[in-house]
N, CA, C and O atoms as CSV, one atom per row, in Angstrom:
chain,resi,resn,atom,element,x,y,z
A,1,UNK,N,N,1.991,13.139,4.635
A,1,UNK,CA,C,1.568,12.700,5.942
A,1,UNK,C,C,2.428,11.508,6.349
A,1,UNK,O,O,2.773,10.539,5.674
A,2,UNK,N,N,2.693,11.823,7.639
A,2,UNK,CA,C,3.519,10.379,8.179
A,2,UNK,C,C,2.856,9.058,8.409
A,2,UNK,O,O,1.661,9.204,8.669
A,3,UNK,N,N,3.210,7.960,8.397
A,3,UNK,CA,C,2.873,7.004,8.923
A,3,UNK,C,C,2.573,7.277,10.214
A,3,UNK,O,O,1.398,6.937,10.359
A,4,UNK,N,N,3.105,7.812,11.483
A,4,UNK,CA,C,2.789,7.837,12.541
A,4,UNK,C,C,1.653,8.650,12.829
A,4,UNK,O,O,0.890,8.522,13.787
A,5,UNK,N,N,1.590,9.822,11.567
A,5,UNK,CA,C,0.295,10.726,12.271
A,5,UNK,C,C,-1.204,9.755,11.709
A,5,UNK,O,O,-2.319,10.030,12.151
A,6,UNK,N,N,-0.982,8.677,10.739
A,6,UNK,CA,C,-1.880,8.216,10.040
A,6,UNK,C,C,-2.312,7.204,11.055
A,6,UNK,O,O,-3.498,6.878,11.109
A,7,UNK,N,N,-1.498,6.733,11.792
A,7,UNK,CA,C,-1.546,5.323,12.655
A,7,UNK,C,C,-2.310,6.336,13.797
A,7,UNK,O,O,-3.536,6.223,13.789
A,8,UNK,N,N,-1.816,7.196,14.662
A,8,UNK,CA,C,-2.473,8.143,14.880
A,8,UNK,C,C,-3.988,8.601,14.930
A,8,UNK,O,O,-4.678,8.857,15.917
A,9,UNK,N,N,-4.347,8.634,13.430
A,9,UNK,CA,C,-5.776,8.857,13.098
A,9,UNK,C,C,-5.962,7.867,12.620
A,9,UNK,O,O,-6.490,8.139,11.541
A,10,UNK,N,N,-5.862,6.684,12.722
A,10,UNK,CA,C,-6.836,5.129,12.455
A,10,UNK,C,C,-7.201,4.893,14.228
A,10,UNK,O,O,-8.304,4.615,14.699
A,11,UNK,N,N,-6.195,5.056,14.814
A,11,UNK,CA,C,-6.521,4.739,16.517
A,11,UNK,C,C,-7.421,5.761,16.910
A,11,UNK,O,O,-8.389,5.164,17.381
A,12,UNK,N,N,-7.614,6.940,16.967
A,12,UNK,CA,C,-8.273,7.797,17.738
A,12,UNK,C,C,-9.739,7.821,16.736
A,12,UNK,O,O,-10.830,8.392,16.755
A,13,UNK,N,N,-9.102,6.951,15.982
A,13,UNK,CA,C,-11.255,7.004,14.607
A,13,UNK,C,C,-11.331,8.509,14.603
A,13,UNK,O,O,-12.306,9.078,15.094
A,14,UNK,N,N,-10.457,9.082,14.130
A,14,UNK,CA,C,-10.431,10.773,13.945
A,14,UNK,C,C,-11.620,11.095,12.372
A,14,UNK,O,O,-12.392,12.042,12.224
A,15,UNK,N,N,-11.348,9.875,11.373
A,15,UNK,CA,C,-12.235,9.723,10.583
A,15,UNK,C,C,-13.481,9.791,10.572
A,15,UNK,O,O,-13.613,9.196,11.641
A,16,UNK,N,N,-14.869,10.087,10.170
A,16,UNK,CA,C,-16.188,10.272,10.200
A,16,UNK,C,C,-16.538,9.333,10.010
A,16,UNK,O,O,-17.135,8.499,10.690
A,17,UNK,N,N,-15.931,9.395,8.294
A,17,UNK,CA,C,-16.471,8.313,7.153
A,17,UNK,C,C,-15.729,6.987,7.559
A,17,UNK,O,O,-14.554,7.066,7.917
A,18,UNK,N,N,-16.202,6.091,7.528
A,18,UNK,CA,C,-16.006,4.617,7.743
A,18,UNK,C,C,-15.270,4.011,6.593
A,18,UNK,O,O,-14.517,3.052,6.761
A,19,UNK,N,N,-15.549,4.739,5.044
A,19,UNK,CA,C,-15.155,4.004,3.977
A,19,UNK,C,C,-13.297,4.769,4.244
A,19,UNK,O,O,-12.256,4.144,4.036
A,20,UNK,N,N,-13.390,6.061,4.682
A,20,UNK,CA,C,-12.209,6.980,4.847
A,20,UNK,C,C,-11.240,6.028,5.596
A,20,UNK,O,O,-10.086,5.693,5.329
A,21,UNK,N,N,-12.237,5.632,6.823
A,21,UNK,CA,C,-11.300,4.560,8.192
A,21,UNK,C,C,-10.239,3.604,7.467
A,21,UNK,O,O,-9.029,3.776,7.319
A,22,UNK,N,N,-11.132,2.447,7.022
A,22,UNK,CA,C,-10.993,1.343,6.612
A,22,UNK,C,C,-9.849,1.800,5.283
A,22,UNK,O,O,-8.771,1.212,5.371
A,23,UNK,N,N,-9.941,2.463,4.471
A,23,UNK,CA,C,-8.434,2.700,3.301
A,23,UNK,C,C,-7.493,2.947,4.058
A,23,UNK,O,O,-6.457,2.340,3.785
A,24,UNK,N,N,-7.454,3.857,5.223
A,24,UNK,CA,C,-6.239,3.941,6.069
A,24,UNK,C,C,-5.993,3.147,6.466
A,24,UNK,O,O,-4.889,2.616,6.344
A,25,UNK,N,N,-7.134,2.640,7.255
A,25,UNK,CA,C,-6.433,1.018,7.823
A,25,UNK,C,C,-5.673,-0.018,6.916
A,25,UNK,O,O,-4.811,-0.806,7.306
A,26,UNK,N,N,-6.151,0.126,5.635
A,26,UNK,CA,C,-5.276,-0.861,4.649
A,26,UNK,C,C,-3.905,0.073,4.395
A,26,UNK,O,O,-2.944,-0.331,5.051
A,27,UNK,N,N,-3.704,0.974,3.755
A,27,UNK,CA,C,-2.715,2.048,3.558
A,27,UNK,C,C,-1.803,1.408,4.363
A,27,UNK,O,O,-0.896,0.732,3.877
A,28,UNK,N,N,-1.978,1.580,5.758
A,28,UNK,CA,C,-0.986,1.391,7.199
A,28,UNK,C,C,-0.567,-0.377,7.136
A,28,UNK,O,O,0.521,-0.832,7.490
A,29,UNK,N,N,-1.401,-0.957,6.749
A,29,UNK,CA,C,-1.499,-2.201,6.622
A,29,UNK,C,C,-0.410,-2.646,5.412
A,29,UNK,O,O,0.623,-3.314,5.375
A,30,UNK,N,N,-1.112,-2.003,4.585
A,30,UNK,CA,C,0.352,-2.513,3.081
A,30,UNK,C,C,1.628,-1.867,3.546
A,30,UNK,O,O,2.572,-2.638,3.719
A,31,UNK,N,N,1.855,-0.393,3.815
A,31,UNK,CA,C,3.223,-0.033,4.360
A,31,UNK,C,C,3.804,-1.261,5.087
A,31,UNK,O,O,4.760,-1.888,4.631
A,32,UNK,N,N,3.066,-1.631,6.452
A,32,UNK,CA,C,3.934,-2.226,7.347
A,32,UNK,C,C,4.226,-3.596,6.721
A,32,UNK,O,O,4.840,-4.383,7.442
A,33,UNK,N,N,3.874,-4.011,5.469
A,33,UNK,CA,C,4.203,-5.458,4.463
A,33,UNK,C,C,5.195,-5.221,3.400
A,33,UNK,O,O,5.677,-6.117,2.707
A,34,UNK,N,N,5.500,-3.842,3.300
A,34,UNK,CA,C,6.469,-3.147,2.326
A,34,UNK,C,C,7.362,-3.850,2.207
A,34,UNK,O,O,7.299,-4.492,3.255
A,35,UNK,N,N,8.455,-4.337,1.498
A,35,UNK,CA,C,9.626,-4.883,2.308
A,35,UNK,C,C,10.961,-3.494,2.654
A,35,UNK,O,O,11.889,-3.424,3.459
A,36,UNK,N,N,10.543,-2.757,1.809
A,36,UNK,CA,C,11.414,-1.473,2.680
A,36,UNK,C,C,10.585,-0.008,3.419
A,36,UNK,O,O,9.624,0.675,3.063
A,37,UNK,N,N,11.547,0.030,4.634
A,37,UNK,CA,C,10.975,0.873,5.400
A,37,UNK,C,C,10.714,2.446,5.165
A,37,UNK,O,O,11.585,3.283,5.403
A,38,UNK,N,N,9.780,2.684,4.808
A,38,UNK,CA,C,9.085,4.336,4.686
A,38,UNK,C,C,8.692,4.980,5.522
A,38,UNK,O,O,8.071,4.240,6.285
A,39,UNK,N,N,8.676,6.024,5.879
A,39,UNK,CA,C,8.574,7.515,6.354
A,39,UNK,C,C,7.196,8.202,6.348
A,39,UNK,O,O,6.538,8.327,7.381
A,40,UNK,N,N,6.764,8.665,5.088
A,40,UNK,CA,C,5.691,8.780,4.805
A,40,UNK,C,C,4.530,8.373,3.530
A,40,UNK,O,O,4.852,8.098,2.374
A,41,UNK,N,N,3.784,8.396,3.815
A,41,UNK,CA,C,2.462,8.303,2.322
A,41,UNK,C,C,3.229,8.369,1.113
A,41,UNK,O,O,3.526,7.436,0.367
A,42,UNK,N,N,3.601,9.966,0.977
A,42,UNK,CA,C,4.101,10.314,-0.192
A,42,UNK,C,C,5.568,9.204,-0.624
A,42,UNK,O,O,5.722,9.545,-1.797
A,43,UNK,N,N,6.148,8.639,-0.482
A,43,UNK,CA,C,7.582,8.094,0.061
A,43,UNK,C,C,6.868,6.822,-0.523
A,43,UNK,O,O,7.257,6.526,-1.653
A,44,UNK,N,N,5.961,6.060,-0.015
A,44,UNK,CA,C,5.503,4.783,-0.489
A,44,UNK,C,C,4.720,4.867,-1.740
A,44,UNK,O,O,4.852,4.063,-2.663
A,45,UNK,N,N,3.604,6.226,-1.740
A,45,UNK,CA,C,3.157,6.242,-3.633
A,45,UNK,C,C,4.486,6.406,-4.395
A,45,UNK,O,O,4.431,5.848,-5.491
A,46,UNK,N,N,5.653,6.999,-4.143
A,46,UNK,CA,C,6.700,7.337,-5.036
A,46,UNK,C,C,7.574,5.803,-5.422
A,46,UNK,O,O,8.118,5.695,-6.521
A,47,UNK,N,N,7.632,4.617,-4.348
A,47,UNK,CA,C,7.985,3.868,-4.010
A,47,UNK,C,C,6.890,2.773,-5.137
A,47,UNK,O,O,7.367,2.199,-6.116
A,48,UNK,N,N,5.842,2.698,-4.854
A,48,UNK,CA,C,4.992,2.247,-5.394
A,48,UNK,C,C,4.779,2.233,-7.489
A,48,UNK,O,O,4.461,1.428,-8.364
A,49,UNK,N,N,5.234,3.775,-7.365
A,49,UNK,CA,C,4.821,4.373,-8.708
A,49,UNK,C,C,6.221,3.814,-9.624
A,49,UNK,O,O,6.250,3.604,-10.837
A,50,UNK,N,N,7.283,3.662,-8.690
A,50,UNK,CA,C,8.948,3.228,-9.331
A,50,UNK,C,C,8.883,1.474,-9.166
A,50,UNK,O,O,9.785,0.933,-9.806
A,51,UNK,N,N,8.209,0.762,-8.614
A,51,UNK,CA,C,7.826,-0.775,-8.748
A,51,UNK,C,C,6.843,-0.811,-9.939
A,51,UNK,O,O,6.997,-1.656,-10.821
A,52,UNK,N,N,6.048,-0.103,-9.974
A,52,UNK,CA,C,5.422,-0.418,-11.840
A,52,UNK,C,C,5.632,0.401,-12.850
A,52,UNK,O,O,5.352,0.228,-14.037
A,53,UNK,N,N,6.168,1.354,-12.301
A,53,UNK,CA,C,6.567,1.978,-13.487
A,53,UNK,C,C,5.435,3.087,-14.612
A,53,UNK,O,O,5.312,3.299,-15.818
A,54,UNK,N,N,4.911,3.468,-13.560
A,54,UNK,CA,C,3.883,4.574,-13.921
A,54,UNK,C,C,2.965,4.943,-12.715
A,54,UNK,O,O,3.525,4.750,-11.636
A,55,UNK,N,N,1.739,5.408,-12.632
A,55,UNK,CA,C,0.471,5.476,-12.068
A,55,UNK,C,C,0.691,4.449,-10.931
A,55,UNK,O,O,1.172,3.335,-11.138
A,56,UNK,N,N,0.326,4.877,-9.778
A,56,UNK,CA,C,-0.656,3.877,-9.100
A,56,UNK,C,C,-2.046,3.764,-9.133
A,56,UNK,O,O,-2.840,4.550,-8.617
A,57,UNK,N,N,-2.294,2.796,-9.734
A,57,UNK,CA,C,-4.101,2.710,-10.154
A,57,UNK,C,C,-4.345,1.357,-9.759
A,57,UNK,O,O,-3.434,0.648,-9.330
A,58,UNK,N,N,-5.831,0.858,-9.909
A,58,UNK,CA,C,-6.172,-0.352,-9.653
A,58,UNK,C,C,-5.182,-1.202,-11.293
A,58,UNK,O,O,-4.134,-1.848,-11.265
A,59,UNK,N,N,-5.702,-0.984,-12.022
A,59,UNK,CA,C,-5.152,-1.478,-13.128
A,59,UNK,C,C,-3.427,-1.695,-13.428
A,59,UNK,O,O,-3.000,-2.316,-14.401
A,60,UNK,N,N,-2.745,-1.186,-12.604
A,60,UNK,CA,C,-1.449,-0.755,-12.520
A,60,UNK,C,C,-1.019,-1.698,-11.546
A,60,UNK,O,O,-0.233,-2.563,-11.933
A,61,UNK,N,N,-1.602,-1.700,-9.639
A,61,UNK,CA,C,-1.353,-2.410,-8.847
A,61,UNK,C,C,-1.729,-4.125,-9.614
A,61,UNK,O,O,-1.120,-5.156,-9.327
A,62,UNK,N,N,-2.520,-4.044,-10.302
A,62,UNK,CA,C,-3.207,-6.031,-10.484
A,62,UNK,C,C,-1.895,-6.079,-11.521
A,62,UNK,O,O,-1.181,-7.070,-11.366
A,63,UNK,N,N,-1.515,-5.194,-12.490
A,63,UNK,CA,C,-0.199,-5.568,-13.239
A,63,UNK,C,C,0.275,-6.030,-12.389
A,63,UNK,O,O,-0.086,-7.052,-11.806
A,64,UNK,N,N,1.329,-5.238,-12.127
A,64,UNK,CA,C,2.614,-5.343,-10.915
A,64,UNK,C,C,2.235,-6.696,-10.078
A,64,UNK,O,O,3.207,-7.393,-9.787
A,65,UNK,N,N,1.079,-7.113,-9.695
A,65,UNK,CA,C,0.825,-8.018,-8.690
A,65,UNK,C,C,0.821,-9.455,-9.559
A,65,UNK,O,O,1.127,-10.482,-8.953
A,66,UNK,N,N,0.472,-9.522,-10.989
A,66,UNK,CA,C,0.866,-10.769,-11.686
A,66,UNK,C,C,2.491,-10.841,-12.479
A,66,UNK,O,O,3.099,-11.722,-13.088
A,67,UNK,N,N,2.721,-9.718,-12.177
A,67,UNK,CA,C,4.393,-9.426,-12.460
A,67,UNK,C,C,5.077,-10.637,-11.778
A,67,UNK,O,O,5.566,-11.727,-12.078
A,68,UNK,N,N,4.788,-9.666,-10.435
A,68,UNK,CA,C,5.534,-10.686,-9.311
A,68,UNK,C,C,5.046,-12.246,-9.405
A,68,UNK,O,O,5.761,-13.245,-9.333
A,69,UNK,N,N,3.743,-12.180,-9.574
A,69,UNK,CA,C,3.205,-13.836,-9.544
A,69,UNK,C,C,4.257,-14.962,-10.720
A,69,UNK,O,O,4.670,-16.092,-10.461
A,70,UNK,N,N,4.437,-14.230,-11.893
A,70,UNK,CA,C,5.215,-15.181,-12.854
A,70,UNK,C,C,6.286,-15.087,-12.630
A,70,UNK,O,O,6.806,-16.093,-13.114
A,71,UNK,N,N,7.530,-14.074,-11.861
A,71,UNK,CA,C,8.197,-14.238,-11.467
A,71,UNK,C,C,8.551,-14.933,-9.817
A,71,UNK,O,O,9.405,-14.840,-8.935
A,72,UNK,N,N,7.135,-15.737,-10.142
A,72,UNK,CA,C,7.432,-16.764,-8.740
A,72,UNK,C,C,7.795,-16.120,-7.090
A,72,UNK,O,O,8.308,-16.730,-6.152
A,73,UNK,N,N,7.372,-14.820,-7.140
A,73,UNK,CA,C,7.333,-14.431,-5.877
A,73,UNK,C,C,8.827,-14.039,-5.880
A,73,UNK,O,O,9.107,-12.940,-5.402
A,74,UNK,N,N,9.562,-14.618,-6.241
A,74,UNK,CA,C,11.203,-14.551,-5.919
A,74,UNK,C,C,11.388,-12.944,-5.046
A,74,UNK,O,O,10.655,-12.064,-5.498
A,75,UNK,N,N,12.158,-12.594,-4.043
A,75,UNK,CA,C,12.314,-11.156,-3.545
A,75,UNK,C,C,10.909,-10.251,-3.606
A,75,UNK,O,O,10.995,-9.062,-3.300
A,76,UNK,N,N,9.751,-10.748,-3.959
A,76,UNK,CA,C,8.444,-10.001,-3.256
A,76,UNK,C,C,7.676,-10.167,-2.578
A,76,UNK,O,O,6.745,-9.405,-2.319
A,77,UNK,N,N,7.998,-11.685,-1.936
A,77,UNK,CA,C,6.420,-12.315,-1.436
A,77,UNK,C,C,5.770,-10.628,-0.597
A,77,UNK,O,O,4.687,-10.128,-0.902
A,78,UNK,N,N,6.807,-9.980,0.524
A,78,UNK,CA,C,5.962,-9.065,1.344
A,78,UNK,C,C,5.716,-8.392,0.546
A,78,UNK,O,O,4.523,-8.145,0.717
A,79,UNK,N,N,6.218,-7.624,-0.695
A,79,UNK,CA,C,5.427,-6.490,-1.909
A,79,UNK,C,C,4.713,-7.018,-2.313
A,79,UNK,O,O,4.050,-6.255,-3.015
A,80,UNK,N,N,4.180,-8.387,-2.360
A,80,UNK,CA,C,3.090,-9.083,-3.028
A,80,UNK,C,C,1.763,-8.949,-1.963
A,80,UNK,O,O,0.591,-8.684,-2.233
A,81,UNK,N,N,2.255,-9.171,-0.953
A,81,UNK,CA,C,0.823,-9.162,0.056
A,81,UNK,C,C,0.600,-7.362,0.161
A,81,UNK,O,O,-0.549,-6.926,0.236
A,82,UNK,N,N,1.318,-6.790,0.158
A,82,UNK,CA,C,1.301,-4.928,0.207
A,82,UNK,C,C,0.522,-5.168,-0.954
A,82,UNK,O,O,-0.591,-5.492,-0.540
A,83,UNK,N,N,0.531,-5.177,-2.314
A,83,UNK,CA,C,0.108,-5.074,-3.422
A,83,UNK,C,C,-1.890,-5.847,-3.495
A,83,UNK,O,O,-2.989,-5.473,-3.906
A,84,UNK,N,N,-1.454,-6.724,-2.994
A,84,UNK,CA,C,-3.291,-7.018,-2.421
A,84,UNK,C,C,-3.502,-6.702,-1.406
A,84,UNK,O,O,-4.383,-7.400,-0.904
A,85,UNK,N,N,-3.121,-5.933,-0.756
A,85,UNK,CA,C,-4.280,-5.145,0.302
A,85,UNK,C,C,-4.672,-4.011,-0.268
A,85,UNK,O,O,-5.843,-3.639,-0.346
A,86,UNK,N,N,-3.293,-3.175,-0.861
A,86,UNK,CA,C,-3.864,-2.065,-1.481
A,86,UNK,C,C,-4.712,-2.820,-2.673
A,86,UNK,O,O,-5.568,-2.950,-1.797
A,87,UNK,N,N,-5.060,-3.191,-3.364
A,87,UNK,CA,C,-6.059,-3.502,-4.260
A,87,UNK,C,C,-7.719,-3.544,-3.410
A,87,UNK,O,O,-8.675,-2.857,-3.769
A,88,UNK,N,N,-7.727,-4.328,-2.471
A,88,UNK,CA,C,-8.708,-4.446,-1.755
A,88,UNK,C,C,-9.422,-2.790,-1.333
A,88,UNK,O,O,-10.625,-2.638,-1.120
A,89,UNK,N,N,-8.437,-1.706,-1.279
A,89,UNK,CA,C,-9.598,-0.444,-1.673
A,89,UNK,C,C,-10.157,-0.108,-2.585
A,89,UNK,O,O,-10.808,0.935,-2.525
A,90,UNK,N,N,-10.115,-0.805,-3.667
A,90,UNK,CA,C,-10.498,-0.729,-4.792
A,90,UNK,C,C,-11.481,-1.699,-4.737
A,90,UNK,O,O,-12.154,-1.954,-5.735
C-alpha cells in the first residue's frame, strides 16, 4: 500500500475501528520523520527491518531506539523520533 492511498484513508476515516485509525495515523506519521524518502508500507518495514537487523517488533524497535540513543543521536535524530512513534502502537 502506498503512502498516498494510506494518507488517503486516515483523511476520509475510511477506518471503522478507531484503534485501526490511530496506527495509521502514526505509520504516516513515522514515514514522514524517516530520514529517507519511501514509496510504500512495504518499502519502510523493509527499510525498518535493514536498520535493526531482523523483525520489526516492539522489542526490536526499543533496541534500535537505544542503539541510536548511545550513539548520541549522531545521523538519526529523525529515525529516532520515527522509531518512537512507531513504538507508541505498541
Amino acid at each position: 500500500m502506498t503512502f498516498d492511498i494510506l494518507f488517503d484513508i486516515v483523511e476520509n476515516k475510511a477506518l471503522e475501528n478507531k484503534t485501526d485509525l490511530l496506527i495509521a495515523e502514526r505509520i504516516l506519521e513515522a514515514e514522514r520523520d524517516w530520514i529517507k524518502p519511501l514509496y510504500d508500507l512495504n518499502e519502510f518495514i523493509l527499510e525498518l527491518e535493514n536498520e535493526i537487523g531482523g523483525e520489526t517488533s516492539k522489542d526490536n524497535l526499543t533496541k534500535l531506539l537505544n542503539r541510536y540513543q548511545k550513539n548520541g543521536f549522531v545521523n538519526s535524530a529523525w529515525n529516532t523520533e520515527s522509531v518512537t512513534i512507531l513504538l507508541e502502537i505498541f
